[in-house]
FIMIVO-773821 format. One record per residue (C-alpha): residue in one letter; x, z, y. Coordinates in steps of 0.25 Angstrom, whole numbers, plus 5000, padded with zeros to 4 digits. Each point is the difference from the previous one (the first is absolute). Last residue first. Layout:
% FIMIVO-773821
aXZY
...
***
This chain:
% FIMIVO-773821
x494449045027
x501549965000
x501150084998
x501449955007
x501350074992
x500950115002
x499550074989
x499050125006
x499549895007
x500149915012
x498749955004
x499749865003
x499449905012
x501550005006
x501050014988
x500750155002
x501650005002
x500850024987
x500750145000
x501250015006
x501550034993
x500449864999
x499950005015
x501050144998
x501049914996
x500550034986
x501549984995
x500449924990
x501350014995
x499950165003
x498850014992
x499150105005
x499450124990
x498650034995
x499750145003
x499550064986
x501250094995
x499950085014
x498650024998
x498849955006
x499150115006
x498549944999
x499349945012
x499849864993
x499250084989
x499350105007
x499549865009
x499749924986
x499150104996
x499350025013
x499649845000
x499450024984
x500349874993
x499049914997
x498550034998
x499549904990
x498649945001
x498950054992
x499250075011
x500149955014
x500749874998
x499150004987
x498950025007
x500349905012
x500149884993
x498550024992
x499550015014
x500749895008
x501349985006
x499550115011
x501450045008
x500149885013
x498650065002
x499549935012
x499050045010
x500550135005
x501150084994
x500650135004
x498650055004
x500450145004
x498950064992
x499749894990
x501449974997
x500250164997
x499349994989
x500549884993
x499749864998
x500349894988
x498549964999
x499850054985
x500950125002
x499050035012
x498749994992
x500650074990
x500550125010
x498450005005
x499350004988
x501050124994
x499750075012
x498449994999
x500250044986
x500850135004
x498950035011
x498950014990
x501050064989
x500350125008
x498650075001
x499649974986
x501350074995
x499850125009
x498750014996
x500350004984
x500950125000
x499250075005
x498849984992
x500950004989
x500450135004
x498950064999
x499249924989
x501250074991
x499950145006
x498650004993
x498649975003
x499050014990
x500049884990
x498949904997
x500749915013
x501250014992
x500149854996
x499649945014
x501350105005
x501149954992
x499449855002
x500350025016
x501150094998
x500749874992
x499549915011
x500550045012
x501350054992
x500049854996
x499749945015
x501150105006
x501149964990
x499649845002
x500150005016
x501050114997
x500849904993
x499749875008
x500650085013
x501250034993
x500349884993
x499849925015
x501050115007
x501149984988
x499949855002
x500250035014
x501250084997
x501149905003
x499649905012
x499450125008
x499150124999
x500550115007
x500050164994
x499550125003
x499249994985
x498650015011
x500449985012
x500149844994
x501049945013
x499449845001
x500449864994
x501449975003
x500749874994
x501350075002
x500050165004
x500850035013
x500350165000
x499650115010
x498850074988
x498950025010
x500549895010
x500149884989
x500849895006
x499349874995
x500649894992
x499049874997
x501049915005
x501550054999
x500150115011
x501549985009
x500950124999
x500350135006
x499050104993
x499350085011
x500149875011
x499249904989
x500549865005
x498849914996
x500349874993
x499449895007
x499249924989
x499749865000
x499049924990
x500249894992
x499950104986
x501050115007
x500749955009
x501150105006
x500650015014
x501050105004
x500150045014
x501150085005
x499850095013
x499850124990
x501450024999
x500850004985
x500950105002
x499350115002
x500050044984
x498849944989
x499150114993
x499749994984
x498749924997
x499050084993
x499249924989
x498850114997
x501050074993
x499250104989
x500050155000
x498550025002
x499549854994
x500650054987
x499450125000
x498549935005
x500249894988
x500450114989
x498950095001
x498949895002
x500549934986
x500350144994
x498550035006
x499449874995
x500650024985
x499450135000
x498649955005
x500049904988
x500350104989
x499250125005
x499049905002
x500049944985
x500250104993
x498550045000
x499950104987
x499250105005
x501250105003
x500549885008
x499049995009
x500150155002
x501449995005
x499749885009
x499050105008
x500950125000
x501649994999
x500049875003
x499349995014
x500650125004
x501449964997
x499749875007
x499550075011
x501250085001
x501049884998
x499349925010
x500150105011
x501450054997
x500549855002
x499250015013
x500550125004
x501449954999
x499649875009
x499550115009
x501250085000
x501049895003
x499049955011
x500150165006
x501649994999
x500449875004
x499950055016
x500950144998
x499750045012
x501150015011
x500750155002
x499950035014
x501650015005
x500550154999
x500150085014
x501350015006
x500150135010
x500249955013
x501250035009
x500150015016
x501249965005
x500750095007
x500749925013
x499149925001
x498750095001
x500950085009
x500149895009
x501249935003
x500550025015
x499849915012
x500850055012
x499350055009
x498849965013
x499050094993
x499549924988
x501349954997
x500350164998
x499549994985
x499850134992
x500650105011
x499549915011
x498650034994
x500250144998
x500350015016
x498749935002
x499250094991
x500550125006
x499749955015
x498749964996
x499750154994
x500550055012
x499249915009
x498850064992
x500450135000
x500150025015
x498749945002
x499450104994
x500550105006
x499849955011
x498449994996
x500250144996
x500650055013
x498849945009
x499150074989
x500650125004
x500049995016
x498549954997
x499650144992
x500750085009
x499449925011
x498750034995
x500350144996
x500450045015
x498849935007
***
């Protein structure tokens, strides 16, 4: 009975023990708490630590945003590279051979379709597809403007990226953030938009490669019918290879070429057909032989960009025009002439019709 009670009497003093330390520890915690904010205790409220010392965080570098123009800037470099390899392999090899056996006449021909080729997708990378310089927030979008356009009315879009009302026909391209007039569609493949001012330029590329693929077709086609008695050589190589690539791309470039003519000859554009801008009516089509020369032959007119550089240009002190005194200028006078209703009001200050 004596070591049981020893063993009872002692586990009676742990459990007080234990006790013990826990109101203890509560005690401490509560006597650190009003330390740090007595409010919570029945005190007067302090400012916490926290407050007091402001914790401060290292700066961390924004995420640099991808460069979004950089991979189709690439691509459209790669394809220039493209066609200037295959062309060099085409004319080194096969063409080459043709020559050494007296037939001029492909090197000639296929080499005037490459420079043609050449020049049209160079030109139609760095070209303005009819860019319309941005407006300012003055002008609201609440305002309606009206235009007729072969008896037919048009409400000008307000465009919230650039600030100004669309003519007809001008869409808001998101890959390259500009408005393009008389827009057709964004080509990934020259990085560029087709508009009013490089369609041309877009319909003599097409035609060129239609015409450049079809003649390397053709010339690897005879080079390897007249070396069918000859083993095989690097030059039945690579004009195997270059002729695939060239029957592979002229399918779908002729089935372009159909489309886009069938669209000139109509008056509609791409992009028409997806968002169906027009239905019914064309106010645009004045006929087929009327519509290629609007869209081929006709003149351009001044570039819009141009003439925005120029009116934003420093004017000097010896070019400020100075007031007469005798007669001075109200600032009425000052204003430019209101727009016509049914009109737009151009470059010049005067109402164009369409």
């Amino acid at each position: 009975m004596s070591h049981w009670g020893f063993f009872l009497s002692t586990l009676g003093c742990a459990s007080e023990a234990a006790v013990a330390w826990s109101s203890w520890n509560r005690q401490r915690g509560r006597s650190l708490l009003s330390l740090i904010s007595p409010g919570c205790t029945g005190g007067p409220a302090m400012p916490l630590v926290k407050d007091a010392m402001p914790l401060v965080k290292e700066p961390h570098s924004p995420p640099q945003a991808p460069l979004p123009w950089l991979l189709p800037s690439l691509f459209a470099a790669f394809n220039v590279v493209l066609l200037i390899t295959f062309s060099g392999l085409f004319f080194a090899f096969p063409c080459r051979w043709l020559a050494q056996k007296g037939e001029w006449a492909f090197p000639i021909v296929t080499g005037l379709l490459f420079v043609l080729t050449f020049f049209s997708l160079i030109s139609l990378n760095f070209s303005d597809p009819g860019i319309l310089h941005r407006g300012s927030n003055e002008q609201g979008p609440m305002v309606v403007h009206v235009v007729w356009v072969n008896h037919r009315a048009f409400r000008l879009q307000w465009c919230q990226k650039c600030c100004f009302h669309c003519p007809p026909r001008t869409h808001h391209c998101p890959s390259c953030n500009i408005c393009v007039e008389d827009f057709d569609h964004h080509c990934k493949w020259v990085n560029n938009c087709i508009g009013h001012r490089n369609f041309r330029f877009f319909m003599l590329l097409v035609l060129s490669l239609c015409l450049y693929s079809g003649a390397i077709l053709v010339t690897c086609l005879i080079f390897l019918v007249r070396t069918t008695h000859l083993p095989f050589s690097m030059d039945k190589a690579i004009a195997i290879v270059v002729a695939v690539p060239a029957a592979g791309f002229m399918v779908p470039l002729f089935l372009l070429l159909l489309i886009q003519a069938m669209s000139v000859s109509a008056a509609e554009r791409s992009y028409e057909g997806k968002c169906r801008y027009l239905q019914g009516y064309n106010p645009f089509d004045y006929g087929c032989a009327s519509n290629w020369y609007l869209t081929i032959c006709a003149p351009l007119g001044p570039k819009y960009m141009a003439e925005a550089v120029w009116l934003q240009r420093v004017v000097g002190p010896d070019q400020v025009p100075t007031q007469n005194p005798h007669f001075p200028t109200s600032p009425s006078a000052l204003k430019p002439p209101a727009p016509i209703s049914g009109s737009l009001q151009t470059r010049e200050g005067c109402p164009r019709e369409w």
